[in-house]
C-alpha distance (Angstrom), angle and dihedral (degrees) to the residues before:
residue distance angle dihedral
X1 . . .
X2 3.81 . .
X3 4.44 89.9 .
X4 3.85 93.5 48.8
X5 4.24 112.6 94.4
X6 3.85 88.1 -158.2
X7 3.90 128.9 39.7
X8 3.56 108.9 -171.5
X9 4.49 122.3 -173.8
X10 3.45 114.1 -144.4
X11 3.97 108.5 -157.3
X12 3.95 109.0 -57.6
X13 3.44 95.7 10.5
X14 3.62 91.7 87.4
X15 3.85 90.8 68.3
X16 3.52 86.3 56.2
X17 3.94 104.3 48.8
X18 3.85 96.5 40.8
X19 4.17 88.1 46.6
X20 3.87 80.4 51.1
X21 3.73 88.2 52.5
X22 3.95 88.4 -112.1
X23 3.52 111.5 130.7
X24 4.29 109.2 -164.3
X25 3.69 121.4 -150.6
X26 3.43 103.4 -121.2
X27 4.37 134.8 9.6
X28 3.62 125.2 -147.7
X29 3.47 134.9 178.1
X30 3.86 147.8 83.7
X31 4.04 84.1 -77.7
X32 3.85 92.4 -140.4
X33 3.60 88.4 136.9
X34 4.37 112.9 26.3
X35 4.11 107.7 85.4
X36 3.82 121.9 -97.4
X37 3.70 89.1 -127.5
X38 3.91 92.8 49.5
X39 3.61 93.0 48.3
X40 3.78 83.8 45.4
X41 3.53 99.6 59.1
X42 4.20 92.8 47.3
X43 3.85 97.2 52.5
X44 4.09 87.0 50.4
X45 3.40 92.2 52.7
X46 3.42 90.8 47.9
X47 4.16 108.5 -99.7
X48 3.32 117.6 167.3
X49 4.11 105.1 -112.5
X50 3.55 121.9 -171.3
X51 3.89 109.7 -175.6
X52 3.90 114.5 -163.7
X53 3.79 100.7 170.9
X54 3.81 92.3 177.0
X55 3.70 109.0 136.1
X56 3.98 90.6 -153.9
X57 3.52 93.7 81.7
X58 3.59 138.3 49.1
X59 4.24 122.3 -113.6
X60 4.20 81.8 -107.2
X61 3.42 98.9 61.7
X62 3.69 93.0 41.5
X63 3.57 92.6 52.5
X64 4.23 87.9 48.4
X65 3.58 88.8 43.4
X66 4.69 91.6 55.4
X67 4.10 80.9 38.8
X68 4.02 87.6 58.4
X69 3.45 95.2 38.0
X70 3.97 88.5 55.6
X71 3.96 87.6 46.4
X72 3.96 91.1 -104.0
X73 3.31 109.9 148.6
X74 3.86 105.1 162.7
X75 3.63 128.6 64.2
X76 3.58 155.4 153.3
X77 3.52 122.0 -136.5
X78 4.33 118.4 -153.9
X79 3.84 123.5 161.3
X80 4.09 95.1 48.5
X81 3.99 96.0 103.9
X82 4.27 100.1 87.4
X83 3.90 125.0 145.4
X84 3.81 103.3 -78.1
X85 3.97 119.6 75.9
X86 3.79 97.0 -150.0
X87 3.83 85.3 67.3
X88 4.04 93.1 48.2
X89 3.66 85.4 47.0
X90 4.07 92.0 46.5
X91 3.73 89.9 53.9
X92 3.77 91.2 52.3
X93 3.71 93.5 41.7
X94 4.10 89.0 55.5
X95 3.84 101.6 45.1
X96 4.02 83.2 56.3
X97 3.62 90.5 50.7
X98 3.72 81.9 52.6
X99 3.70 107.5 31.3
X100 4.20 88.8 101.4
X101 3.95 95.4 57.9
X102 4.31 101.1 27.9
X103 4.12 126.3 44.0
X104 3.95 88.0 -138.5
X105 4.09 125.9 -165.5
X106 3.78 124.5 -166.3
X107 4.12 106.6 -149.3
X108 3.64 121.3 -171.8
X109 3.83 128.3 149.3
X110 3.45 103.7 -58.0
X111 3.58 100.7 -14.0
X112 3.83 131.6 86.7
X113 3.67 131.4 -178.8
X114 3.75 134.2 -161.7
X115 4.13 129.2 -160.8
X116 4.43 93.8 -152.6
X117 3.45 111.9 -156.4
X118 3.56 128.5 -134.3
X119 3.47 117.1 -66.8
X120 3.92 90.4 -1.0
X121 3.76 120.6 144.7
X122 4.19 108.9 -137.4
X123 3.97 113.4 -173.2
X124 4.00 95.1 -160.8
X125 4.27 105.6 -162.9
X126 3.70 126.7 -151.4
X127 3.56 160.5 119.7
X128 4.19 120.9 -51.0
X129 3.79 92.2 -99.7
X130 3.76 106.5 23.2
X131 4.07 114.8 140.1
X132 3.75 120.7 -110.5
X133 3.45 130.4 170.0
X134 4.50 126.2 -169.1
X135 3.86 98.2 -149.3
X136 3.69 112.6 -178.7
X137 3.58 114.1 -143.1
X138 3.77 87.4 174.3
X139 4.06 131.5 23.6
X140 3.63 110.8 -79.7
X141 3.69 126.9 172.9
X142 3.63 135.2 -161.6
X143 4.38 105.2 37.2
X144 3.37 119.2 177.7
X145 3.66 118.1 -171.8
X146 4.22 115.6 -175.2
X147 3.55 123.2 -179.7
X148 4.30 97.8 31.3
X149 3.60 134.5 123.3
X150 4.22 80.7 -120.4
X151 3.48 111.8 30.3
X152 3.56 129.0 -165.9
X153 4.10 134.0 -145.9
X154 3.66 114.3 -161.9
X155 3.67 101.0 -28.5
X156 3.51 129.4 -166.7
X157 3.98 107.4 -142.6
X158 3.36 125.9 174.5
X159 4.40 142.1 171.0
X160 3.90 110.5 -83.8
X161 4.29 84.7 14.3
X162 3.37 140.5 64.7
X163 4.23 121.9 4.0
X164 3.49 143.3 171.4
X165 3.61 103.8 -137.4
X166 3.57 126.4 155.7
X167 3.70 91.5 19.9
X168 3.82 120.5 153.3
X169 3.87 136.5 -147.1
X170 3.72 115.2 -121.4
């Protein structure tokens, strides 16, 4: 977390960074899951918490909603994949309600995903032979792909139609 300017906790996730010895700048949240004692300890030594405890939005959109509010309009996201698909979807579901305001990356071990905006230009590096996949979560029109096993001119893709899944870099 050493190259990121801002570190924010969502929820939980505050247990986990300070246990890690990685104290965030700021926590947001409804904090029905991060300890008392944890939260505690930040505010005293003088962490930036921002409790939301609506229950009509999820601990994502809070947390984009304090990033826009702090004029933050970048981010990568790590920590959303858990056990229940409803959430998985929920995170997906939010960083397309967001994708027109916030350039958004999911990170997780060896994955990483990206929301492309229209009419955004993405250069995506790797290895001859590394996966990628173009899932639209929204319509988008004219995908070019260079430089994959399948490429793609001007491509109309859109949800429940055409993908680019199991694609690979060449």
């Amino acid at each position: 977390l050493d190259h990121y300017d801002y570190v924010l906790a969502v929820d939980g996730a505050l247990d986990r960074l300070m246990e890690s010895g990685i104290r965030p700048d700021a926590i947001t949240g409804d904090f029905d899951s991060v300890k008392s004692a944890t939260l505690e300890a930040f505010r005293k030594s003088g962490g930036d918490v921002n409790h939301q405890p609506d229950q009509e939005t999820t601990d994502l959109e809070k947390a984009l909603r304090h990033l826009e509010q702090i004029g933050v309009y970048e981010a990568d996201v790590s920590g959303y994949l858990g056990t229940r698909i409803d959430l998985v979807l929920g995170v997906l579901h939010i960083c397309c309600k967001y994708s027109d305001r916030f350039k958004l990356r999911l990170l997780t071990p060896g994955v990483e995903a990206s929301f492309l905006r229209d009419g955004e230009t993405w250069n995506i590096m790797g290895s001859e032979g590394m996966g990628c996949g173009i899932m639209p979560l929204l319509s988008c029109s004219d995908l070019t792909l260079r430089g994959f096993r399948w490429p793609l001119d001007k491509a109309q893709l859109v949800p429940g139609g055409m993908t680019s899944i199991s694609n690979e870099i060449t």
